[in-house]
C-alpha positions in Angstrom: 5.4 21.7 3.6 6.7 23.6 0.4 9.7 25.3 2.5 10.6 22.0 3.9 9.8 19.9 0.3 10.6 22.3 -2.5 9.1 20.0 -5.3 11.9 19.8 -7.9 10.1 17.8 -10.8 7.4 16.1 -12.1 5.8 14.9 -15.2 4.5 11.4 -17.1 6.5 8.3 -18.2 4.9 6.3 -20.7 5.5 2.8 -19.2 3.5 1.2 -21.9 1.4 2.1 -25.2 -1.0 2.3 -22.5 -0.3 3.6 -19.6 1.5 6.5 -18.4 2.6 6.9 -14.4 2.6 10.4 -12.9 5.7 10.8 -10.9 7.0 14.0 -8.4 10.3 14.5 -6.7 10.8 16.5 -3.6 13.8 18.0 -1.1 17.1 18.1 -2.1 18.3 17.2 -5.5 21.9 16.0 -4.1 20.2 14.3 -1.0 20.0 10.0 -0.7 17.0 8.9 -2.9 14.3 7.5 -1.7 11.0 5.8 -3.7 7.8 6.1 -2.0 5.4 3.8 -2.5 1.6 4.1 -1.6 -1.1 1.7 -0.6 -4.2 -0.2 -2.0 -3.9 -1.7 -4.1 -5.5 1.5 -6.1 -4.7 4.6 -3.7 -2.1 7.1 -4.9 1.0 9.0 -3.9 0.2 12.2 -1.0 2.1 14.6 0.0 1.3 13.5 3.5 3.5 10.7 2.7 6.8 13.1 2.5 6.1 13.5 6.3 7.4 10.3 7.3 11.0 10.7 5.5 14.0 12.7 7.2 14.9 15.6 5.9 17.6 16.6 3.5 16.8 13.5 1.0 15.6 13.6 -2.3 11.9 12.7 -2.3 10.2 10.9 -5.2 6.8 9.9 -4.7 4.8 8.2 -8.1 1.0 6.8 -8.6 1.1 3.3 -9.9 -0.7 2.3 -12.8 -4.4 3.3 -13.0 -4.0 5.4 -9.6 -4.2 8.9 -8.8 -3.1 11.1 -11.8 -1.5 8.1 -13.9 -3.6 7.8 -17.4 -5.9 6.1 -18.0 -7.5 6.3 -14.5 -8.9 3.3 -13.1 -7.6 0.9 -16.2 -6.9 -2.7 -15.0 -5.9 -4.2 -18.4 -1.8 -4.3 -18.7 -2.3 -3.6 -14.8 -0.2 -6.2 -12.2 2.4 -6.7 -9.9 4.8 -7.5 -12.0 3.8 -4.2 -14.3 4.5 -1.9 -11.3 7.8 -3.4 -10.4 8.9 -2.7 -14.3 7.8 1.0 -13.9 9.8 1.8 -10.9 13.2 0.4 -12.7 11.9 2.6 -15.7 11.3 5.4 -13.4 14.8 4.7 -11.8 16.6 5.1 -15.2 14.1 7.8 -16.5 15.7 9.9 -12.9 18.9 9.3 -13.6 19.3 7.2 -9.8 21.7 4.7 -9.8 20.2 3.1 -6.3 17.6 4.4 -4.1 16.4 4.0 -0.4 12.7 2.4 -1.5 10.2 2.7 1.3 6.3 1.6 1.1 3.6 1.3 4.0 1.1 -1.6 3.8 0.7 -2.8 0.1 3.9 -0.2 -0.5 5.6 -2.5 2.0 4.5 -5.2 -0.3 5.8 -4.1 -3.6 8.8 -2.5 -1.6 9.9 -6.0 -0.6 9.3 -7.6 -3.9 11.3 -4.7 -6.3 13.8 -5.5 -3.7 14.2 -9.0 -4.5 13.8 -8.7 -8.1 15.9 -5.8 -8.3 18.7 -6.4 -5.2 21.3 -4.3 -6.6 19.3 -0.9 -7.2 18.4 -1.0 -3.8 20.3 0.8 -1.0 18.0 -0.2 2.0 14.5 -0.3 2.9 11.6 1.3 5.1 8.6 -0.9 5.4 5.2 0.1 7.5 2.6 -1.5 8.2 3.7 -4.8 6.3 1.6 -6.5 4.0 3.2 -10.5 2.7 -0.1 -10.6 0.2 -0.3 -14.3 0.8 -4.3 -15.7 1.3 -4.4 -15.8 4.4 -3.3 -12.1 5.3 -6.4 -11.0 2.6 -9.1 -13.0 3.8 -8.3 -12.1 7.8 -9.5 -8.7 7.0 -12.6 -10.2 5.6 -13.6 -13.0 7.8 -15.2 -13.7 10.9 -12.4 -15.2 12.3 -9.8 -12.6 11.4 -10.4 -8.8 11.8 -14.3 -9.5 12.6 -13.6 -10.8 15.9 -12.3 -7.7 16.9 -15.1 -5.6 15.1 -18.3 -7.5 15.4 -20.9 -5.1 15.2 -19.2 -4.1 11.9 -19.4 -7.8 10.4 -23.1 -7.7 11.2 -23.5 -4.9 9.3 -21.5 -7.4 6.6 -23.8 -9.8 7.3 -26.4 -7.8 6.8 -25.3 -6.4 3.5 -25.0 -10.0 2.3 -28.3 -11.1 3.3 -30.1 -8.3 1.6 -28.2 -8.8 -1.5 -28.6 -12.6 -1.8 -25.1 -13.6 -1.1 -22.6 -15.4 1.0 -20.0 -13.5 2.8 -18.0 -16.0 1.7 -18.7 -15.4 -2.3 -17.7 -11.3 -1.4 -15.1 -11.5 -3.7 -16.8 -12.8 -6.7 -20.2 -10.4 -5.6 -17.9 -7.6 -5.7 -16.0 -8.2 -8.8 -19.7 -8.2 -10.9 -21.1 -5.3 -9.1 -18.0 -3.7 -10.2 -18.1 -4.8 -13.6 -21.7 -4.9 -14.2 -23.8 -3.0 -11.4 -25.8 -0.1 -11.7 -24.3 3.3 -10.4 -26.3 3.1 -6.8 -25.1 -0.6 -6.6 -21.4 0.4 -7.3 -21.9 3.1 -4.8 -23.5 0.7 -1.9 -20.3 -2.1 -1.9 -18.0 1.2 -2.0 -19.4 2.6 0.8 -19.9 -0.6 2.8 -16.3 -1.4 2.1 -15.2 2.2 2.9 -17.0 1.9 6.5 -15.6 -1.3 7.1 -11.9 -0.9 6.2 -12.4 2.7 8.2 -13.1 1.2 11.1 -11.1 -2.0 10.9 -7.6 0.3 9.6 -8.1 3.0 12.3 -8.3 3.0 16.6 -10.9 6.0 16.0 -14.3 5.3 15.1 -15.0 5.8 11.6 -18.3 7.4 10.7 -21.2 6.1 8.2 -20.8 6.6 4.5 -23.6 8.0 2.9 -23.8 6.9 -0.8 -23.8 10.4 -2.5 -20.2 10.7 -0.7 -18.9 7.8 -3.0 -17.1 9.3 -6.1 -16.1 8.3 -8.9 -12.2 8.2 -8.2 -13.5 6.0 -5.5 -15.0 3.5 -8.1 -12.1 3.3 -9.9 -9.8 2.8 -6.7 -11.9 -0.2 -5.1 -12.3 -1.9 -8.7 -8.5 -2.0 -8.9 -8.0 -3.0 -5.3 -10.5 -5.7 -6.4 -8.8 -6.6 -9.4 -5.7 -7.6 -7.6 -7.0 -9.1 -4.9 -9.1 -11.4 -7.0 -5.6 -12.3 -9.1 -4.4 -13.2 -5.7 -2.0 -9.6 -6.0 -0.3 -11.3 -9.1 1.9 -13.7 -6.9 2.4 -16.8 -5.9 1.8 -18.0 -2.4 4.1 -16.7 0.2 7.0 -15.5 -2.4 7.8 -12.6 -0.3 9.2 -14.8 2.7 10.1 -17.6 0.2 12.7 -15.3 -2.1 13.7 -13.0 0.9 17.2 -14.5 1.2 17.6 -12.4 -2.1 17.6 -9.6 0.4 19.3 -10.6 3.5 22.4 -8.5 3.3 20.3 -4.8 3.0 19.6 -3.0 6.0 16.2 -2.1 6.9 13.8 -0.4 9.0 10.6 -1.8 10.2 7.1 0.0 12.2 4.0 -1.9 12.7 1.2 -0.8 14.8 0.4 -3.4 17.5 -3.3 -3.0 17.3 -3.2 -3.5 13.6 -6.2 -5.4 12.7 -5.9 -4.8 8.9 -2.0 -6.5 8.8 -1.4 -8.4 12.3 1.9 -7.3 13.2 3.3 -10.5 13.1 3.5 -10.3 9.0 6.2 -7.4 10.6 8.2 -9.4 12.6 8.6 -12.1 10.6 10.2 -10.1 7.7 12.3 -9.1 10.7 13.7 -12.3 11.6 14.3 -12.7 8.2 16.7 -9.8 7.3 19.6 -10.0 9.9 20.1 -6.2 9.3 16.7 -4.7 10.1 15.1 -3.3 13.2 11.8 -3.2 14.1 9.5 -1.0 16.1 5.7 -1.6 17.2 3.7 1.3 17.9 2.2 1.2 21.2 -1.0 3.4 19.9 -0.9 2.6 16.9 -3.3 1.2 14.1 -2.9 0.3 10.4 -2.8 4.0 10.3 0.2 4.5 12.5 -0.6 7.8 13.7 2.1 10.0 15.6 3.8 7.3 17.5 4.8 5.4 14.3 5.2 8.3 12.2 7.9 9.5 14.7 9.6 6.8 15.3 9.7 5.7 11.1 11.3 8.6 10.6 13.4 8.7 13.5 15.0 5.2 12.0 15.1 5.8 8.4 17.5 8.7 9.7 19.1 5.9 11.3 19.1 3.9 8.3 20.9 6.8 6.3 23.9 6.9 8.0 25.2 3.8 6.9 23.9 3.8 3.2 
């Protein structure tokens, strides 16, 4: 990995008076940029994620605010959508880029797509996996028994279960969630982490994830599910649908697309509907392939971002 991503820089840029993103860039100083964006809302930037981008290119990967090695850690005050779109256009400037491939999987793909059409011109093209559109309905199918638990229903008993005990409606999950968070003892904090962590395991991957046991939770843990909580109880900071209903914005960049068809976290349609609404984009679906993409996808994303530089 270091022979094949030298890492050429990184450091902190103070977005705000309080926060500050960590940033890296790897590969080839001279080669086409490209932005990597990670998931979550709440994960951070891995190195695992260089492994889906061609070679030669200038790499720069960054942990959006609150995430990973960005300070403070876990902070959702000054901390939305909108926030992280500002930071990548500072981050642009701060590196000297005049445009950049940008390329995000799941809620990368989300704020991938949305920098896009708020930024159109700094943008040379885009790699989307795993798409995300953040409109209600895409983040309560992962949480209902009509969405992802008909496909996992032993999983939503153990839901159900967790609900019962706790004196709760699945339905109220998101407002149950947000106190524990806020307000729960450490073991409580630790339980919804862990249930969730089971869940999404499960639901996000085509191998069986095992049980969580509640001394594995960590702390960065916490701090990642109260931001992903955060957001999703602000509805991601968006209107409804303003992905697909601003996309014309973005109609004339070229772009790759790779969905897993057995993606039960984002059904691949979210995919093929950003497809048939960008003239110049292909799209793949990975036979054996997840949320997690796995091999197939991996191969085949970077197979057509190569693609995808050629004409940039």
């Amino acid at each position: 990995m270091e022979e094949q991503w030298p890492k050429l820089s990184e450091g902190w840029l103070q977005v705000c008076r309080k926060h500050k993103i960590y940033y890296a860039e790897y590969g080839n100083k001279d080669g086409v940029p490209i932005v990597s964006i990670h998931g979550g809302p709440g994960s951070q930037s891995k190195l695992s994620h260089l492994e889906y981008l061609p070679e030669g290119v200038r790499a720069i990967l960054f942990d959006q605010r609150g995430c990973g090695l960005s300070k403070p850690f876990g902070e959702v005050k000054r901390n939305t959508t909108q926030d992280i779109l500002r930071d990548m256009e500072k981050l642009r400037k701060h590196l000297g880029i005049e445009k950049w491939l940008v390329s995000g999987g799941s809620w990368g793909s989300t704020v991938a797509l949305l920098y896009a059409e708020t930024y159109p011109e700094r943008v040379l093209g885009l790699g989307l996996k795993s798409v995300f559109l953040a409109r209600k309905k895409d983040a309560e199918w992962g949480f209902s028994r009509e969405g992802a638990g008909k496909f996992y229903p032993e999983g939503w008993r153990k839901l159900e279960d967790y609900a019962f005990r706790k004196g709760f409606e699945l339905e109220d999950l998101l407002d149950y969630g947000w106190q524990v968070l806020e307000r729960g003892k450490e073991e409580e904090r630790k339980e919804l982490v862990a249930m969730m962590r089971d869940w999404e395991g499960n639901v996000m991957k085509l191998e069986k994830w095992p049980s969580s046991r509640l001394e594995e939770v960590t702390e960065e843990e916490l701090g990642s599910t109260k931001l992903f909580w955060n957001y999703w109880k602000h509805n991601f900071f968006l209107e409804e649908n303003q992905i697909l209903k601003e996309i014309d914005k973005i109609k004339h960049l070229p772009a790759v697309i790779v969905h897993g068809r057995y993606d039960l976290e984002c059904p691949p349609e979210q995919a093929w509907l950003v497809h048939q609404a960008l003239p110049k984009s292909e799209l793949f679906f990975g036979t054996y392939a997840g949320h997690h993409l796995g091999v197939d996808g991996k191969v085949w994303f970077k197979k057509l971002l190569s693609s995808l530089l050629l004409i940039v």
